[in-house]
C-alpha positions as CSV (number, residue, x, y, z in Angstrom):
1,X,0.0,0.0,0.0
2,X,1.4,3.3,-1.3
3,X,2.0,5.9,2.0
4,X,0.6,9.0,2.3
5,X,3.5,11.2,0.7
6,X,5.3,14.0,1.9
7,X,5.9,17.1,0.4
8,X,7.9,16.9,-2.4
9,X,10.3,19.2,-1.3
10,X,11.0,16.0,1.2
11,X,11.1,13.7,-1.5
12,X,13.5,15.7,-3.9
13,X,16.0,16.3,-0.7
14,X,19.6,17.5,-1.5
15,X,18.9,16.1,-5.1
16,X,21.1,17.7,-7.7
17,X,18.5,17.9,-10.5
18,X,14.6,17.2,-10.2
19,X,13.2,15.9,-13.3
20,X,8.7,16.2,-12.1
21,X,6.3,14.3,-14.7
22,X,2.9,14.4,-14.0
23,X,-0.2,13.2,-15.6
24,X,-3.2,15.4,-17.1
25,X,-6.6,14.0,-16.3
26,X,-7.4,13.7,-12.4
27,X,-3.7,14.6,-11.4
28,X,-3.5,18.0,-12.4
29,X,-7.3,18.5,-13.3
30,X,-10.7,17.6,-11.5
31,X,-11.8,14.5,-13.5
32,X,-14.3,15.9,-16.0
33,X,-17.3,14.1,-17.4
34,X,-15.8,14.1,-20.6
35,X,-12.3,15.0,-22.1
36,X,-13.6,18.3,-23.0
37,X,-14.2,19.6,-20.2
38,X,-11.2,19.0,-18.3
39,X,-9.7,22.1,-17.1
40,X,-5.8,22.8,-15.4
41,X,-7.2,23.3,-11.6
42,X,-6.3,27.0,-10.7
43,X,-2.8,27.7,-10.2
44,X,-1.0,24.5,-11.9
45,X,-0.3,26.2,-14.3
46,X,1.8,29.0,-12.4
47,X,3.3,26.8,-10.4
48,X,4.5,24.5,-13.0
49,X,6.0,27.4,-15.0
50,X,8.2,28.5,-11.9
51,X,9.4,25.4,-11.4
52,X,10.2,24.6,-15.1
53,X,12.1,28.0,-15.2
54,X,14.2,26.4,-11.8
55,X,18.0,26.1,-13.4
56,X,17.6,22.4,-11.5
57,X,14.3,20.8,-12.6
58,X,12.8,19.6,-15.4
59,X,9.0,19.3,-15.8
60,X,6.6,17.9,-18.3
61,X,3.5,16.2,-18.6
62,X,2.7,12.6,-19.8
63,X,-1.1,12.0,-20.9
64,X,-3.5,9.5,-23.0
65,X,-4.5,12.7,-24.8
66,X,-3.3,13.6,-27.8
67,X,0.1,15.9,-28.0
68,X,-1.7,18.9,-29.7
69,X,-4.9,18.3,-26.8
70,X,-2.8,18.1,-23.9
71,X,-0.2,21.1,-24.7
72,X,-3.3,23.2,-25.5
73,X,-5.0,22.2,-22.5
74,X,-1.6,22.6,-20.1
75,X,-0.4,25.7,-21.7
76,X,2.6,26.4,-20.3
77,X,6.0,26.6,-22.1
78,X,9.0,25.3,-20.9
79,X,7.5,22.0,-20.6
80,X,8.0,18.6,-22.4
81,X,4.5,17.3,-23.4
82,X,3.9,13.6,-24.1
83,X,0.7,12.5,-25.6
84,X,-0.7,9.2,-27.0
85,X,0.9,7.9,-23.9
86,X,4.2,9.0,-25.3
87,X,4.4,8.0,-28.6
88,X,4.7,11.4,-29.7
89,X,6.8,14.0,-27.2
90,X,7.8,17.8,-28.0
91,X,9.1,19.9,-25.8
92,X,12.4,21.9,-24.4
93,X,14.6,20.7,-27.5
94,X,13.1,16.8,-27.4
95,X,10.9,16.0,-30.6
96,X,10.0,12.0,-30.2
97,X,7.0,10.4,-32.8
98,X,7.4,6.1,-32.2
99,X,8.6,4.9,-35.6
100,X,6.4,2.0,-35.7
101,X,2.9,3.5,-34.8
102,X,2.6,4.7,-38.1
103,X,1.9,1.0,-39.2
104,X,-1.6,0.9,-37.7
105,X,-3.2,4.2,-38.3
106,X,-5.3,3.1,-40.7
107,X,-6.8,0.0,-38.8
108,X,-7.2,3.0,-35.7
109,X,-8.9,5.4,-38.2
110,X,-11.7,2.5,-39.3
111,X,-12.3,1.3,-35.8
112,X,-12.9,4.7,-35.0
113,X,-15.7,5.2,-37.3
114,X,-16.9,1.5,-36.9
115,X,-17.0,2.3,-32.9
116,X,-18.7,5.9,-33.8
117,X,-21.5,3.8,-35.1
118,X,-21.8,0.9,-33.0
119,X,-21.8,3.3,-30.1
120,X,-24.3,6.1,-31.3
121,X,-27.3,5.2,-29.5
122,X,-25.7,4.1,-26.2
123,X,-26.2,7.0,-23.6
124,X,-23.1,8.5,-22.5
125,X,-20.7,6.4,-24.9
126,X,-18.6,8.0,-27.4
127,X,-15.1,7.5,-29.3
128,X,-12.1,10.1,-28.8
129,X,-10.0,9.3,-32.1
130,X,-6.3,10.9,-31.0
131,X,-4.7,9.4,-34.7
132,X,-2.4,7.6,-32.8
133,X,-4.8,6.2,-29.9
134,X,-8.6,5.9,-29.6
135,X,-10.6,6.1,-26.3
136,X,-14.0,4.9,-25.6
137,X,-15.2,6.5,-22.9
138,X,-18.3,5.4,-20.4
139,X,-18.3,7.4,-17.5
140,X,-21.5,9.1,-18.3
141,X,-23.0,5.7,-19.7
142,X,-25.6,4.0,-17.3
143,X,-24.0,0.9,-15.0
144,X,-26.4,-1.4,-17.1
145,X,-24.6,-0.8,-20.5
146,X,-20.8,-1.0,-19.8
147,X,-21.0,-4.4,-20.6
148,X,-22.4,-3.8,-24.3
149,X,-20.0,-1.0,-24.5
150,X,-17.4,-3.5,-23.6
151,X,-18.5,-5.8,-26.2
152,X,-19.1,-3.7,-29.1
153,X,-15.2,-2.4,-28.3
154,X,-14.2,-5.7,-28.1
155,X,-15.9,-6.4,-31.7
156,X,-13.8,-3.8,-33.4
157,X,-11.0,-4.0,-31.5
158,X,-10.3,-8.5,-31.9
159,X,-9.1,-8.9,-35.1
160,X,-7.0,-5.8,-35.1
161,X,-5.1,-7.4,-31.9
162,X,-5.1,-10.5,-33.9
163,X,-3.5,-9.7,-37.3
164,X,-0.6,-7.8,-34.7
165,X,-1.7,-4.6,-35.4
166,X,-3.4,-2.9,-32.3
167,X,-3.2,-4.1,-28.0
168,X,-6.1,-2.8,-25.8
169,X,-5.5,-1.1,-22.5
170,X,-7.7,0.3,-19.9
171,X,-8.2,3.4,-17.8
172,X,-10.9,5.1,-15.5
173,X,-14.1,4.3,-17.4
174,X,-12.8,4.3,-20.5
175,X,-11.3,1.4,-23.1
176,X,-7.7,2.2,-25.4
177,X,-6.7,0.9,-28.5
178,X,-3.2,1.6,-28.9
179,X,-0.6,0.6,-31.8
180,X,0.9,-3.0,-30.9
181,X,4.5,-0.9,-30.2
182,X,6.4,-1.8,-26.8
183,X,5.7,1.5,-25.1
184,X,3.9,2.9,-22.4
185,X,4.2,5.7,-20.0
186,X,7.3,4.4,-17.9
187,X,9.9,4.4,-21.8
188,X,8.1,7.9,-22.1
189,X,9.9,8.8,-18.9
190,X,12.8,6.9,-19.5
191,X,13.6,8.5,-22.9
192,X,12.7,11.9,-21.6
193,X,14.7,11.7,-19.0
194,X,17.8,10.4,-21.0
195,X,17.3,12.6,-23.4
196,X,16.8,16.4,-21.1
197,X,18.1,15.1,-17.5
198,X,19.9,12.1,-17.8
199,X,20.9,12.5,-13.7
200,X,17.6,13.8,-12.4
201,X,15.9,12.7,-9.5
202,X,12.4,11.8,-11.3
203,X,9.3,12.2,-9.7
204,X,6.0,10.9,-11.5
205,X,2.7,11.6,-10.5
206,X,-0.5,10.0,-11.9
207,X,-3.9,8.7,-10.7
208,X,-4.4,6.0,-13.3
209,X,-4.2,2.3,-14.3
210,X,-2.1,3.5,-17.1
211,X,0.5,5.3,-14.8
212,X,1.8,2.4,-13.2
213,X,4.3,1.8,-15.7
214,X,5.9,5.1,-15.1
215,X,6.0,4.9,-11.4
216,X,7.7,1.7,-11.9
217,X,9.7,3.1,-14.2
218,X,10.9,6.3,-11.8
219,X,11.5,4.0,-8.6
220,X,13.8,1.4,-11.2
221,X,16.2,4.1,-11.0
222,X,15.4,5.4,-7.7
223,X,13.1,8.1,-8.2
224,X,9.3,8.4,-6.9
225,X,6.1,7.0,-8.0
226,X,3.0,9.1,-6.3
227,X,-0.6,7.4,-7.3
228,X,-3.5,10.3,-6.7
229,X,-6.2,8.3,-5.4
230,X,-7.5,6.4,-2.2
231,X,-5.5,4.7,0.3
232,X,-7.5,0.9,-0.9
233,X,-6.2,1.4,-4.5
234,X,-3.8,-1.3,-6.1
235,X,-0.7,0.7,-7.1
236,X,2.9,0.1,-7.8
237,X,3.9,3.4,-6.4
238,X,5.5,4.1,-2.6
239,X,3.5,7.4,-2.3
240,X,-0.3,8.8,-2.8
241,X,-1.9,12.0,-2.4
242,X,-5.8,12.4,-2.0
243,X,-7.2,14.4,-4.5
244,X,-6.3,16.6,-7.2
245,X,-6.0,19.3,-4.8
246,X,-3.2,18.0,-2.8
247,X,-1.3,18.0,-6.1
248,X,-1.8,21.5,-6.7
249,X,-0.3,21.8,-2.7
250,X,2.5,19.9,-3.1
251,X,3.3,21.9,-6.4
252,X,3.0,24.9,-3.9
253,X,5.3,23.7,-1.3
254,X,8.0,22.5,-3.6
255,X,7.8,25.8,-5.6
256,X,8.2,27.6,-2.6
257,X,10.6,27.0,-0.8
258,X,13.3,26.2,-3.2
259,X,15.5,23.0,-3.8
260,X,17.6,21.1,-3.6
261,X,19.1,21.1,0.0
262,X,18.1,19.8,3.3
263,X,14.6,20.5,4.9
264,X,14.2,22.2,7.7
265,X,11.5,22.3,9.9
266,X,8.6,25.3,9.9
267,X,7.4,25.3,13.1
């Protein structure tokens, strides 16, 4: 069970270089009813431009969404942005698209319209087609129909996974069908941080199923993993914060009061 974690300020302790990933969706916004609506909670972004102008961090954001969506939706230069789960990265001198995604576009681009159609007249249901990736999302569906959403998905999404094209992955009420490449989240971090901050102390924070790989990823070298979400969830990572909120806090308190060097008590 991941512990309740400190302030980063404790975790990034007389580190020479920070390198901070975060997620998008319920790690640095509310989570929205749909994709659309998601919003940067108030004073993210702020706080994540004064610590990506810090001479000894490194910041950037790793989402599902697509590059263009979640750069738009962030906002904040200085950052390296990762969309598509990092097939596709641009940011601070790092351009990165995977050179073997390209091969199933075209199988994503028909299931997306096959899906679009399938899923139509399901309340709540609908297809986010991000070229690289495409979502099905269900949070706004009735409890009663996930399992038809999960079967019409499954429909289009079989014989792409069987001719080697496509894998499926999941997420918070939602279904992904992803190019069959070996990549997730955690090589995201790994290549951006070989690539910007090859000696950085990396710190990832995410609330999802499909952020496990990168806190695995940041404690295989000796970094942190930091899961937003209850203390019952199943998580790879060694640390947790509540909500959303306590994100935004953290970002405060390590913004704050400067780093690295030893911590010192405030009262």
């Amino acid at each position: 069970m991941a512990e309740v974690c400190p302030d980063l300020l404790n975790l990034a302790d007389g580190q020479s270089h920070i390198l901070l990933l975060l997620d998008f969706d319920g790690t640095l916004s509310e989570i929205a009813p749909s994709p659309e609506e998601a919003i940067l909670r108030p004073g993210n972004a702020a706080l994540l431009g004064r610590l990506a102008r810090h001479p000894k961090c490194t910041v950037g954001v790793i989402s599902g969404r697509a590059l263009e969506d979640v750069s738009r939706k962030v906002g904040v230069p200085g950052l390296a942005y990762a969309g598509n789960h990092g097939l596709e990265i641009d940011g601070t001198g790092l351009q990165y698209l995977h050179p073997d995604a390209a091969a199933a576009l075209p199988a994503i681009a028909r299931a997306a319209g096959e899906l679009d159609a399938a899923l139509s007249d399901v309340t709540g249901a609908f297809v986010e087609n991000k070229t690289l990736t495409l979502t099905v999302h269900f949070r706004q569906t009735p409890e009663q129909f996930h399992d038809a959403v999960a079967a019409v998905f499954d429909d289009a999404a079989r014989p792409l996974v069987s001719a080697g094209l496509c894998r499926v992955t999941t997420a918070k009420s939602a279904l992904e069908l992803r190019p069959a490449v070996d990549w997730d989240k955690g090589r995201a971090l790994t290549l951006i941080r070989s690539r910007l901050a090859p000696d950085a102390f990396p710190i990832y924070i995410g609330d999802d199923a499909t952020d496990e790989d990168a806190f695995q990823a940041a404690q295989d070298v000796g970094g942190a993993g930091v899961f937003v979400g209850p203390a019952d969830a199943t998580t790879c990572a060694h640390w947790r914060l509540d909500t959303p909120a306590d994100v935004t806090q953290a970002l405060a308190e390590l913004s704050g009061l400067g780093f690295p060097g030893p911590v010192t008590s405030t009262g």
